[in-house]
C-alpha positions as CSV (number, residue, x, y, z in Angstrom):
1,X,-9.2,8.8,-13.5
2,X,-6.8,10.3,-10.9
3,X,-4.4,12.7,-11.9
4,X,-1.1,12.4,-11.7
5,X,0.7,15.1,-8.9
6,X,4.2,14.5,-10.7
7,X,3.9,14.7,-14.6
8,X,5.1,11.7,-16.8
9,X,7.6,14.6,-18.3
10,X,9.3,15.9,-15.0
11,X,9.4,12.1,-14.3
12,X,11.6,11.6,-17.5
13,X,13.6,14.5,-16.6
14,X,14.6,13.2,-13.6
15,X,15.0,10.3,-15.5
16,X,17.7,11.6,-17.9
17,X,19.5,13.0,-14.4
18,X,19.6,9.5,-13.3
19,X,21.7,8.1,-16.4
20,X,24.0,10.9,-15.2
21,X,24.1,9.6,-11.8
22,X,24.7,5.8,-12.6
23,X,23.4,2.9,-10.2
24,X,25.9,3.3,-7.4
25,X,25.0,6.9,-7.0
26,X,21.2,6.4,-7.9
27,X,20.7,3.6,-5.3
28,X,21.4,5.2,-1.8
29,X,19.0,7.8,-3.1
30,X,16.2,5.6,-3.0
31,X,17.0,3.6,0.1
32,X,15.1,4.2,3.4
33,X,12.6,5.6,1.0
34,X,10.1,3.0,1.4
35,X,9.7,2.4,-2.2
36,X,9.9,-1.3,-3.5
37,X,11.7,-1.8,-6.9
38,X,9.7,-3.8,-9.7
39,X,10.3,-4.7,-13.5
40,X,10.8,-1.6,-15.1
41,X,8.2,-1.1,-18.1
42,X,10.9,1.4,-19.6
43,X,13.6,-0.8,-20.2
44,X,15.5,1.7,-22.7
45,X,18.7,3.5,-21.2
46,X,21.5,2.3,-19.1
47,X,21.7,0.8,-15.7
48,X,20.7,4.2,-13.8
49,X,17.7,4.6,-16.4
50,X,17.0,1.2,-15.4
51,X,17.0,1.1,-11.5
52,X,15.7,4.7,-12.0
53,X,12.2,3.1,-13.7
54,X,12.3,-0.1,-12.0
55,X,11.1,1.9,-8.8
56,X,9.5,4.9,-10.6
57,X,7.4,3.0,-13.0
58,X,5.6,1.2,-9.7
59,X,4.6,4.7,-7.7
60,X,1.0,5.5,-7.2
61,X,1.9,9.4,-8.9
62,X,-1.6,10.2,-7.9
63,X,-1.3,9.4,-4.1
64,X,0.1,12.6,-2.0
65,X,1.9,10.3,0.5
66,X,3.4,8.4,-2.2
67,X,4.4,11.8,-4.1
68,X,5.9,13.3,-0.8
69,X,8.1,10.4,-0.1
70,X,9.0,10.3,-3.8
71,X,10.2,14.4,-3.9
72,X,12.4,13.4,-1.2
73,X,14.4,10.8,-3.1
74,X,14.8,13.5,-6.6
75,X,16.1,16.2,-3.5
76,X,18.4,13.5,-2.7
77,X,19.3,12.5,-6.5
78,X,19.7,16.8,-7.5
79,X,21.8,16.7,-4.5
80,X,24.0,14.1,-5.9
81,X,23.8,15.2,-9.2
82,X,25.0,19.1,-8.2
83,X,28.2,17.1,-7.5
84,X,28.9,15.8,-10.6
85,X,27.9,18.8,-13.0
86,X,30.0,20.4,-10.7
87,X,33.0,18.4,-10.9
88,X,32.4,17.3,-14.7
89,X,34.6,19.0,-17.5
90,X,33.3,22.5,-18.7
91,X,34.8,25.2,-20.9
92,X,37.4,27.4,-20.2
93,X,34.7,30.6,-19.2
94,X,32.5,28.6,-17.2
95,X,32.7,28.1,-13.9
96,X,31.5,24.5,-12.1
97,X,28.7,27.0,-10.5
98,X,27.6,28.2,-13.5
99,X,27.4,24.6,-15.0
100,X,25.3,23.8,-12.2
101,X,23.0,27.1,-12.3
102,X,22.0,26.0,-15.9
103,X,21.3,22.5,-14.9
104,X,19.1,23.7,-12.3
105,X,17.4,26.0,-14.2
106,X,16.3,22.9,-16.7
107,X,14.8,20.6,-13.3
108,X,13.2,23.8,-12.3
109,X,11.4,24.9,-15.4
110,X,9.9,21.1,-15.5
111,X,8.3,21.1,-11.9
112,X,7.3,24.3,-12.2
113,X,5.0,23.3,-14.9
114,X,3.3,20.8,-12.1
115,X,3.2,23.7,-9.5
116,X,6.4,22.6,-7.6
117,X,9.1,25.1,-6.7
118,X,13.4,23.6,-6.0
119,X,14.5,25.9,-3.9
120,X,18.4,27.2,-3.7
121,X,19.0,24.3,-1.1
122,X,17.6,21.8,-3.4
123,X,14.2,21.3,-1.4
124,X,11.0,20.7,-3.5
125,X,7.8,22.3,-2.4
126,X,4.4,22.4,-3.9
127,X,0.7,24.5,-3.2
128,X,2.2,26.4,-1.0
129,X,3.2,23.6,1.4
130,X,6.4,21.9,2.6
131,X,7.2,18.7,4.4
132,X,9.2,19.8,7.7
133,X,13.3,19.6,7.4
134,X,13.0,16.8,10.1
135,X,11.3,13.8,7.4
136,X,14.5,14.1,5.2
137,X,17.2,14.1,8.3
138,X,15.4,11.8,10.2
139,X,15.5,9.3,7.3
140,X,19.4,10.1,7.0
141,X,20.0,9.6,10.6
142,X,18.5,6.3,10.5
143,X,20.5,4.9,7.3
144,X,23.8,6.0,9.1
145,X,22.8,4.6,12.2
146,X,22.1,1.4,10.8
147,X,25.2,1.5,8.7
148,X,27.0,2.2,12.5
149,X,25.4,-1.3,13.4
150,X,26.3,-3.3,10.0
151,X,30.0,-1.8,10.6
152,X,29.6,-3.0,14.5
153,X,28.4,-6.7,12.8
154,X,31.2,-7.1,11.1
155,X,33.5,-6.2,13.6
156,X,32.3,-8.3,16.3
157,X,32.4,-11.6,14.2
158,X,36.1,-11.0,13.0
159,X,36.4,-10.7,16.8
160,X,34.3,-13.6,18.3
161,X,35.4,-13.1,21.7
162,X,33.0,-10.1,22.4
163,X,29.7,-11.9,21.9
164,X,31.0,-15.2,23.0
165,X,28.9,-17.1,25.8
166,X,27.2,-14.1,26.9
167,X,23.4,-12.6,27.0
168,X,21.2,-10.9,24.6
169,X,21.2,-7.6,26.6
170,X,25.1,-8.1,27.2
171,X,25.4,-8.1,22.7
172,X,22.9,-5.3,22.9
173,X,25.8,-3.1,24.9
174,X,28.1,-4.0,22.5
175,X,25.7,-2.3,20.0
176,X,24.5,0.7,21.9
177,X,28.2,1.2,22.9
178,X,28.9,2.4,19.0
179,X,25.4,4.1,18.8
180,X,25.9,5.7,21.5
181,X,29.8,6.8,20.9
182,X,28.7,7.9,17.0
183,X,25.6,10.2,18.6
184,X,27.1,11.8,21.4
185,X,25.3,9.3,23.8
186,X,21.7,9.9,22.6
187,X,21.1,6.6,21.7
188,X,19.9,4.6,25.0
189,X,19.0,0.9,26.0
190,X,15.6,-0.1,27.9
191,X,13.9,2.6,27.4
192,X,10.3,3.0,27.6
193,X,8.1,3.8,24.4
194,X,5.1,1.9,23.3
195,X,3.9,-1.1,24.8
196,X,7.0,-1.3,26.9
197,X,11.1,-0.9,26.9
198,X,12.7,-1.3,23.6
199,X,16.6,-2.2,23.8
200,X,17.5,0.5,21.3
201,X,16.3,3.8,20.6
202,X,18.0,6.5,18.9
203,X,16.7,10.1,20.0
204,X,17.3,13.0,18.4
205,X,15.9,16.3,20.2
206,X,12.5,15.3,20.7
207,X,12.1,12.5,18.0
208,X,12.8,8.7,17.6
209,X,15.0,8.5,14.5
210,X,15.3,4.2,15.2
211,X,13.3,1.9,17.4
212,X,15.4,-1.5,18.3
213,X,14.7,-4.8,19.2
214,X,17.5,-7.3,19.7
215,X,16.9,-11.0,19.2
216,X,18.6,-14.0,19.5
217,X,16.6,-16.2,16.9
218,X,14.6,-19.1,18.6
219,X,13.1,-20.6,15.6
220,X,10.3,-19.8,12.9
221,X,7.5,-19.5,15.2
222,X,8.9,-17.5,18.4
223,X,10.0,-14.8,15.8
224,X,6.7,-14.7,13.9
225,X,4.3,-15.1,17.1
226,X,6.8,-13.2,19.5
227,X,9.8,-10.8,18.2
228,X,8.0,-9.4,15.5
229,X,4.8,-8.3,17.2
230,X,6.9,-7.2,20.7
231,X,9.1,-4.6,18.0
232,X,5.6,-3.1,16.8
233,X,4.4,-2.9,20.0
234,X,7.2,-0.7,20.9
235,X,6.5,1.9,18.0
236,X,4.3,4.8,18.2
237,X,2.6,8.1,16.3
238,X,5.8,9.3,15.0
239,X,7.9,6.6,14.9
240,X,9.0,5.5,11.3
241,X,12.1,3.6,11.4
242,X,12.8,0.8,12.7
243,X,15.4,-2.6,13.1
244,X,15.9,-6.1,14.5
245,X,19.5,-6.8,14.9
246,X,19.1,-10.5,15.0
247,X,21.9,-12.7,16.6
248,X,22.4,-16.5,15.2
249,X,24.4,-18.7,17.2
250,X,23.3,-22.2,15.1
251,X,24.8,-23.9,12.0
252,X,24.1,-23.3,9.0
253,X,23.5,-19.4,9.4
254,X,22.2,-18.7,6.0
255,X,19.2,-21.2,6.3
256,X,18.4,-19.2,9.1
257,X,18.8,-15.8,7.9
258,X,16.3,-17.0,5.0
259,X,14.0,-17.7,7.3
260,X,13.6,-14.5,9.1
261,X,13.5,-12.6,6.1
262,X,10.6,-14.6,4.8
263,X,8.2,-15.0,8.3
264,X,8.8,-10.9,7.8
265,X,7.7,-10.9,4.3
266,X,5.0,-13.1,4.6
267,X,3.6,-11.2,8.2
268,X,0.0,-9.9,7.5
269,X,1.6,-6.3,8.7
270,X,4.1,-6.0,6.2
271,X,3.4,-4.0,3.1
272,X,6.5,-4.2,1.2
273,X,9.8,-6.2,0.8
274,X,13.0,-4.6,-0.2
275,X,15.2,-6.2,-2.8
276,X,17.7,-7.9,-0.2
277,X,21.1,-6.8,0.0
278,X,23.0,-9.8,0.5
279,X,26.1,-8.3,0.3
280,X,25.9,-6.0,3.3
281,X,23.2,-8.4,5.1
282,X,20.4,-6.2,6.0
283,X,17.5,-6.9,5.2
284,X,14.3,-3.7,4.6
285,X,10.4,-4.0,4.7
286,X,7.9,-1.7,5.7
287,X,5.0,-3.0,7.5
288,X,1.8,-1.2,8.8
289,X,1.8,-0.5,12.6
290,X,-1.0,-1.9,14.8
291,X,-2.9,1.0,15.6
292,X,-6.6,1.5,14.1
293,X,-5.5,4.4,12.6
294,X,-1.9,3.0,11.4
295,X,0.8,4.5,9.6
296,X,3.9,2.6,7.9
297,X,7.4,2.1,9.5
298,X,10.6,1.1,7.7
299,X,11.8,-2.3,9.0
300,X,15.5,-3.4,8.7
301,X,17.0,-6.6,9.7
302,X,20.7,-7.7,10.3
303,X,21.4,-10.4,11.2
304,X,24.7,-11.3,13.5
305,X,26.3,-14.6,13.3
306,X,28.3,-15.0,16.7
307,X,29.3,-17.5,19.3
């Protein structure tokens, strides 16, 4: 039997931090992790011990790629939770940083038993090896962009006279007009990577933090035999993130939003489904590239409903 890399202890450590925490802090932790929540077998707790389990409690803890992606989410969640020791009451002779140094001391004491250092910067390391800073800021890059597009969204159907009558590429300006303006014009439209020129990509120094394809839906079929295979076409080695911005000109937009979220879901690359966030309309899967030797790539869809 395989041993588990993070110990069921540590786990419940982290655990009792996430009561602390509370869903609304917990959650951004683990998006754009690449983890799929589940029933949680540990029911006991409040809501953050809840959410906490319901993704924990479904982690292959014996599987290094699972275990890396997983220390990146408790360096977000120590990162989080530095902020609230720090800001929670204390006695008169203790400083907020000494509050903190304790409760540091605790989460450090527990990995160290599994051979994992957390260093002053709240990075977690183990054997002697570290994942490079660029995983963790790439992946926080990539949420904010795609917040920058769900902000764009909103604003360009409260003001339907931007996308009205005009193109697919026309929209996509719209788009890489706020990319572009939030990252200092690094985001670019048309650009070659892959299989051929993908509308969007985000390039920071000499990676590709998001890969975009924009789509005006067509039906069912063009999306499953077309969009969706033309957006993986586009990725390559290195590229782990993803998006479809996916503008809906017909009635009844909901139907149709259902529908692209399940030809995704049901595609023979995709791995994983995200619980969907119908409140901010994006949609997250990771699917398995094309290549013979494939890796996984974070897929988010938002759909636009315009005129």
């Amino acid at each position: 039997m395989a041993t588990d890399l993070i110990s069921g202890t540590t786990r419940a450590h982290m655990r009792e931090i996430s009561a602390q925490l509370g869903p609304s802090r917990l959650r951004p932790c683990w998006d754009g992790s690449g983890f799929t929540p589940g029933p949680a077998k540990d029911t006991s707790g409040g809501g953050g011990k809840n959410l906490f389990s319901s993704y924990v409690d479904h982690i292959g803890w014996s599987d290094p790629g699972q275990v890396s992606r997983a220390l990146g989410v408790f360096e977000s969640m120590l990162r989080v939770y530095r902020t609230v020791v720090e800001s929670s009451y204390g006695t008169e002779d203790e400083t907020p940083q000494q509050r903190w140094a304790a409760k540091l001391e605790e989460a450090r004491r527990e990995f160290e038993y599994d051979g994992y250092q957390i260093t002053d910067r709240l990075r977690i390391f183990g054997s002697g090896e570290g994942r490079p800073d660029h995983e963790m800021a790439d992946a926080q890059l990539y949420a904010e962009a795609l917040s920058l597009l769900r902000h764009a969204r909103n604003q360009m159907e409260r003001l339907p006279s931007t996308t009205r009558g005009k193109s697919e590429p026309e929209i996509r300006d719209v788009l890489l007009v706020a990319l572009g303006a939030a990252f200092a014009g690094r985001c670019t439209a048309e650009s070659l990577n892959g299989k051929g020129k993908t509308d969007l990509l985000l390039r920071i120094g000499d990676r590709n933090v998001l890969v975009g394809e924009c789509k005006i839906w067509g039906g069912s079929t063009d999306f499953r035999e077309e969009d969706i295979p033309q957006l993986l076409g586009y990725l390559t080695r290195y590229d782990r993130h993803a998006v479809i911005p996916l503008f809906i000109r017909k009635a009844r937009p909901e139907e149709i939003v259902a529908k692209a979220v399940k030809e995704l879901a049901e595609h023979p690359r995709c791995v994983s489904a995200a619980v969907p966030d119908h409140e901010g309309r994006q949609y997250t899967f990771v699917f398995r590239s094309l290549s013979a030797t494939p890796w996984d790539v974070e897929v988010a869809l938002i759909p636009f409903v315009i005129e």
